[in-house]
N, C-alpha and C positions, 0 to 999 in steps of 0.2 A: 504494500500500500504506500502510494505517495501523493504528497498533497502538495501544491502549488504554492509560491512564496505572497505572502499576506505581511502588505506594507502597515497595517493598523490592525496589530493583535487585540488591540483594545477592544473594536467594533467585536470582533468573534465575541470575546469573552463577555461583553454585553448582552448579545444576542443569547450566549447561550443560559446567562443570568434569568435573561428573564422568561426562558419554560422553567428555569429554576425554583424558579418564586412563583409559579402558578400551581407546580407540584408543592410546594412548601404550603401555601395555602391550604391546599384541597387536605393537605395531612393535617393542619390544626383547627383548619373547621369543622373535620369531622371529629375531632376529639370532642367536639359543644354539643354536634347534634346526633349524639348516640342515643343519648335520653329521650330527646324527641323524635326520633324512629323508632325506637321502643314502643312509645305509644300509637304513632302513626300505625304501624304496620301489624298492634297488638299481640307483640308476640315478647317473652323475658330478653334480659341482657346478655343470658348464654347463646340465644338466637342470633340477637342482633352485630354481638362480635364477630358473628361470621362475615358481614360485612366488610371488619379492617381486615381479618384473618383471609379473604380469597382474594384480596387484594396484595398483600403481604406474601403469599404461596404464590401467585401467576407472578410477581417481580422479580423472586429469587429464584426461580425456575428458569425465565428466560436472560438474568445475567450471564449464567454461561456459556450463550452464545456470542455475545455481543461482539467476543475478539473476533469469531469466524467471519459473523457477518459484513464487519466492518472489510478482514482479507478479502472476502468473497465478493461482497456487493458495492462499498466505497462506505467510509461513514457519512458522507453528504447525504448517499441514497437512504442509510439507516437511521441518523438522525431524522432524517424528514419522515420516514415512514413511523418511527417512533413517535415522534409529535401527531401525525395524524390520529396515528392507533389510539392513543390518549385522550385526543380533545373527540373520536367518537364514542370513546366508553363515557366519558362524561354527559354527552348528547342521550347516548340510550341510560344510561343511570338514571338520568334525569326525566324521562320517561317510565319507568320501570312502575309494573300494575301490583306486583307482590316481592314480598321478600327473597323468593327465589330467584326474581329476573335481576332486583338488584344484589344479590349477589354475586350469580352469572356477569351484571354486565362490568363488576367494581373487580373482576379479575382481568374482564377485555382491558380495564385501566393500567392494571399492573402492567399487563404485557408490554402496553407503551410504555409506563413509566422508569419500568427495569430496565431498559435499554437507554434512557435519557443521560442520565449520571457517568457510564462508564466513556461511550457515547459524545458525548458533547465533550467531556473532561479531554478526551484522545485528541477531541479537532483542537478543542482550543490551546494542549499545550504543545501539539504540532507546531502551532503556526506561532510559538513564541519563541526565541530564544532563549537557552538554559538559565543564562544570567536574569532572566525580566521573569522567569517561571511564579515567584515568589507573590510579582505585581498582581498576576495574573489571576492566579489562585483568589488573592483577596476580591476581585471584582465576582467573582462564583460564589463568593461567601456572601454577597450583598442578600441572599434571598433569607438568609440564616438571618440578618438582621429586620431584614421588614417582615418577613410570613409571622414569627412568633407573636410581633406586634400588632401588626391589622389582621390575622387571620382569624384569632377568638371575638373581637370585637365586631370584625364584617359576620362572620357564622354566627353570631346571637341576632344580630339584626335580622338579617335574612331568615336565621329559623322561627325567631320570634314573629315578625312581624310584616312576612313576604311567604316563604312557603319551603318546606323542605327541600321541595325539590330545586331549588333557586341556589341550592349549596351547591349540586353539580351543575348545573345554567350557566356558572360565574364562569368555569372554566373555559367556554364552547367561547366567547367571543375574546377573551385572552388566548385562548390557543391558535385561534386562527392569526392573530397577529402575531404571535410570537412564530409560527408556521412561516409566512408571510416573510418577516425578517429575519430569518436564519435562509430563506432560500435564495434572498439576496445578500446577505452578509457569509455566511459559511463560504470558507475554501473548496470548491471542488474538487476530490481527489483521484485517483487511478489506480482503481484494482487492477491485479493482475488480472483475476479469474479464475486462476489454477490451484486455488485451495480448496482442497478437499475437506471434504464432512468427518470429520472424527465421530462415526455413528457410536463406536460403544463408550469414547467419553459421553459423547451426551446422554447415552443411556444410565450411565452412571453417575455423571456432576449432574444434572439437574433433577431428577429425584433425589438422588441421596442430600442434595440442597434443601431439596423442598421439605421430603420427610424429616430431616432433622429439625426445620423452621415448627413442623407443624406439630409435633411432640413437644417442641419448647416452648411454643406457644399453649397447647395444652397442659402442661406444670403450672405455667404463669395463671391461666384462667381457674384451673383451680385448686392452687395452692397447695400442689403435693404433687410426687414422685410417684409412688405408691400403686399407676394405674396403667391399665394394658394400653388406654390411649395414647400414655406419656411414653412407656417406655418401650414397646415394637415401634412404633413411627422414630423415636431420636435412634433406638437400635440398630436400626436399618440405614438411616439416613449415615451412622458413624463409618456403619461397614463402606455404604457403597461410595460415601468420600474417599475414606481411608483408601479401597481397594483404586479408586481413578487418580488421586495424586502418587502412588506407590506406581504405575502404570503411564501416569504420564510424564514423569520425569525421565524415563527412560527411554521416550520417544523422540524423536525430529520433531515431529510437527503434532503437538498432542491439541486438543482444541482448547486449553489454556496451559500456558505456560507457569505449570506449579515450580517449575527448576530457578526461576529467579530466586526462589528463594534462597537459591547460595549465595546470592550477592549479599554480603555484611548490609550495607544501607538499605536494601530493602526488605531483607526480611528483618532487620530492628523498627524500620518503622511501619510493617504489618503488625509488629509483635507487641509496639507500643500504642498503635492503635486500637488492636484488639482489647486488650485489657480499659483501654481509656474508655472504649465507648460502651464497653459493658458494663463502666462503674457508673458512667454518666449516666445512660439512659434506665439502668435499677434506682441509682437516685429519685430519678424523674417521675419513677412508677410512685413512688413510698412519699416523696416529698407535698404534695398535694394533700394528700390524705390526712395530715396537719391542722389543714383549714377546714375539709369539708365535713371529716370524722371527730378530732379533736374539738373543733371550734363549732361546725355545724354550720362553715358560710354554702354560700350556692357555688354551684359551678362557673356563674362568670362572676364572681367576688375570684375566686380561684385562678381564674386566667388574669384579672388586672393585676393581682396580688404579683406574678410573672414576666409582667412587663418589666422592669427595671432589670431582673439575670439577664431579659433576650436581648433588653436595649448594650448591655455590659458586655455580654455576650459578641454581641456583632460587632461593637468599635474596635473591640479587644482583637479579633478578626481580623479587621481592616488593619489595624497599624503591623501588627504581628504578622500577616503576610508579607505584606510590604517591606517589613523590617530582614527577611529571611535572606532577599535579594541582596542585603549587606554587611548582617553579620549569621556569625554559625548557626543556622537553624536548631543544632542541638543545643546549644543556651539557651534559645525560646520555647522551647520544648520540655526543658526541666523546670526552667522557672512557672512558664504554665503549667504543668501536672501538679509542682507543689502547690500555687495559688489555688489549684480548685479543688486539692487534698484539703488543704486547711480551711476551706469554705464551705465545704459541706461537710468536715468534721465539727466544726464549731455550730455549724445547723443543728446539728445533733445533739452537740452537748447542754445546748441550752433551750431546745426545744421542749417546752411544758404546755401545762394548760392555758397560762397567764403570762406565758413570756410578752414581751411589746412586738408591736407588729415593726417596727423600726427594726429592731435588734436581728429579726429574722429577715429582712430585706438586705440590712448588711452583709450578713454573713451568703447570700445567694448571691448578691453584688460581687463580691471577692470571688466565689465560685463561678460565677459566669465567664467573670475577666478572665480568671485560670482557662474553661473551658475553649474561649474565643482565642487564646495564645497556644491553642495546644492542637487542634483539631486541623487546622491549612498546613502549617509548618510542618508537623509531622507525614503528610501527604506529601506535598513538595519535596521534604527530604526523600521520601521512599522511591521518588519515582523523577527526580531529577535531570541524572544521569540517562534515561531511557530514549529512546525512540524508536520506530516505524511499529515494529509488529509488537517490539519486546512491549514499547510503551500500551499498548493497544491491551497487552494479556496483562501486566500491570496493574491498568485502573480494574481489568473483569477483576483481579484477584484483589485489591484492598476492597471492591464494592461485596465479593463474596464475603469476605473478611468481616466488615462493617456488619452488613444485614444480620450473618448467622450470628455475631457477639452483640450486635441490639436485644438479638430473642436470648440468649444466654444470658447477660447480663437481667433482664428485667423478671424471665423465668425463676433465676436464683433467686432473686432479688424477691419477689411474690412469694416465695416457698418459705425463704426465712422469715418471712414479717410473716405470715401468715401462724407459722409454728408458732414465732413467740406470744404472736396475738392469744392463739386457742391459750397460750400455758398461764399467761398475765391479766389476760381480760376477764371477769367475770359481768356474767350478764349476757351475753353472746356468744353463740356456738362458732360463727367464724366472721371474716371483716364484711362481709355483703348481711350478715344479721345485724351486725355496730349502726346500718345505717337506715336500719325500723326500732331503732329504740326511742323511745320517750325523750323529750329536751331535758327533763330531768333525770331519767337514765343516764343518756349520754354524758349531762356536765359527770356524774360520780364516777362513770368509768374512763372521764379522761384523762386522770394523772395515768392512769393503767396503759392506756392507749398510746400515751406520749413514751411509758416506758420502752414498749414496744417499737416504736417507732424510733427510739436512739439505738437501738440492739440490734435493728435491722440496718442504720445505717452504716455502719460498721462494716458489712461487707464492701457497700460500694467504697468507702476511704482506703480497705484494703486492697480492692482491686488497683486502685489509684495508683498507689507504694506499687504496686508491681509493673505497672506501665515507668514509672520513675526508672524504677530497678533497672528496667530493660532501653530506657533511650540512656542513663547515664552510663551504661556498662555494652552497647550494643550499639549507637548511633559512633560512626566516624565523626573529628571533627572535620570542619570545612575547612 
């Protein structure tokens, strides 16, 4: 695959910003209108999570393609077909007469959206110079700072006081622009054509992807190990990875190149993103639950209470890529994983019934900042060094990486609060009972709840130290 020289990387990386930020949205407005598809379509919350969950399965299914396709077909042509495939799951989503079609058509969404990230990431650090990679990155990270912020706020309006179905709508007239301007801004590239089909990789990365998502995702929902749902779907998922990266490193042309991983810098910084993003996002599961279980606010008290990490979060981003292009990215890298070690450790410590609501913004401020210094850098570092195909199998491998340690990370993360919850809380058999109890129930079992809630955070701090571990002892300097 080759792509054409592109005198303004900037316009690419804009371009590709902003399907960015139109998938960023659709992820945090559905986090608001869960509850109100619940009722809409009359049916419990175990139902209704299948809507994130076949979303989540059709994404991390089709990343394993993304390097072939891009060899085989150009990423021009696969970017654009991925943006298509997306903005029409969102058209028929937004259509959809029952819960089964919207879950059928919120995986057509996946298909497109797992292909976006790795995808757009390959054209636009193509078309940059090594030295400006850093710049670049920060301009991708822009979505990371506005979705978090307009996405809960647009989704309350819309659900409240427009129509459910106007969550998926929002998308159809942003994707076509964003369609639109990537087919005038994106590089054209030149496949060869002569890559062939890795049939039994794919027979093996992308279910053994899938089914492992789909087992962790089943721990996470409900709260234990313990069940043939959880544990034949991760079972199988471990084998049939294990058996395709054990098979593909020993190949030429395997359909993702798991053998990078000999490279020192990029497998320390798979190795320090894994663990980061599975502490972040276990965080992210348990940290909420503060407000709505402890304190008993609503769901959007919940999301403005977040705006100040996401706004930390994205500046933190911006300067901190930017910064990578000049000094040693593994400096930005340590200092970030310890800022948001100690920011959602001190969440922890001081989190009660009656702690001040200031005190807890602080310490997610601190954690954001950390999160927003540590998330670009560590990518840029990993993938640097890279290009044509190797960069291409690269981004598929840190987006494999990412997804499966989102669902590890929040699955453990679920299992542990849940334990401690059953062992500390009286008054409730588990945390979906915490929140039909009485306002006077709940104020008595909140010091219980908050204990809980420190005990659990503990894992994510410790994930943190071991992402630390691995970029101080694993990342080259620059």
């Amino acid at each position: 695959m080759t792509t054409t020289t592109v005198e303004r990387p900037s316009r690419v990386a804009y371009a590709a910003a902003l399907i960015g930020l139109v998938v960023v949205l659709d992820t945090t407005i559905m986090v608001i209108a869960t509850a109100r598809l619940a009722d809409e379509f009359g049916v419990g919350l175990p139902v209704i999570q299948w809507v994130t969950t076949s979303y989540t399965l059709a994404l991390v299914a089709v990343i394993p393609l993304s390097a072939w396709l891009m060899a085989r077909f150009g990423a021009y042509r696969t970017y654009l077909a991925a943006i298509g495939v997306f903005t029409l799951g969102s058209l028929l989503a937004a259509c959809s007469w029952n819960i089964e079609s919207l879950i059928a058509f919120r995986a057509v969404q996946g298909l497109g959206g797992g292909l976006l990230m790795p995808v757009g990431m390959t054209i636009v650090l193509q078309s940059t110079p090594h030295g400006a990679r850093g710049r670049t990155m920060a301009v991708l990270g822009l979505p990371v700072l506005v979705g978090p912020v307009v996405g809960p706020t647009l989704g309350g309006w819309l659900v409240d006081d427009v129509s459910w179905r106007a969550i998926f709508l929002v998308n159809v007239p942003l994707g076509i622009v964003g369609l639109v301007n990537a087919a005038r801004t994106m590089p054209r590239d030149h496949p060869t054509g002569d890559r062939r089909l890795d049939v039994v990789g794919l027979l093996t990365l992308s279910p053994g992807v899938t089914a492992l998502v789909l087992g962790l995702s089943e721990a996470g929902r409900l709260g234990r190990v313990a069940e043939v749902t959880v544990i034949v779907p991760a079972a199988l998922g471990v084998a049939l990875v294990g058996g395709h990266v054990a098979r593909s490193v020993r190949m030429q042309r395997p359909l993702v190149r798991f053998a990078l991983m000999r490279h020192r810098s990029f497998a320390a910084g798979s190795g320090t993103l894994a663990f980061f993003v599975a502490a972040y996002f276990g965080s992210m599961l348990v940290l909420p639950l503060n407000l709505q279980l402890i304190r008993g606010e609503s769901a959007a008290m919940t999301g403005m209470f977040n705006i100040p990490q996401a706004i930390a979060t994205g500046v933190a981003l911006q300067v901190a890529s930017r910064l990578s292009d000049r000094i040693d990215p593994r400096r930005i890298v340590i200092v970030g994983i310890a800022l948001a070690a100690t920011g959602f450790a001190g969440y922890g410590a001081v989190t009660a019934a009656d702690t001040p609501y200031v005190q807890l913004i602080g310490w997610m401020v601190v954690a954001g900042i950390g999160v927003g210094a540590t998330l670009m850098p560590t990518m840029t570092s990993a993938v640097r060094s890279l290009d044509g195909d190797d960069l291409a199998s690269g981004n598929t491998v840190l987006q494999i990486v990412n997804q499966t340690m989102v669902s590890v990370g929040t699955a453990v993360t679920a299992v542990v609060f849940a334990t401690l919850f059953a062992h500390r809380v009286d008054g409730a058999d588990d945390v979906d009972g915490a929140y039909r109890l009485s306002e006077t129930a709940r104020e008595a079992a909140a010091p219980q709840m908050a204990d809980a809630l420190q005990g659990a955070m503990l894992l994510p701090v410790g994930l943190m130290l071991c992402a630390l571990t691995v970029a101080v002892c694993g990342m080259r300097r620059a």
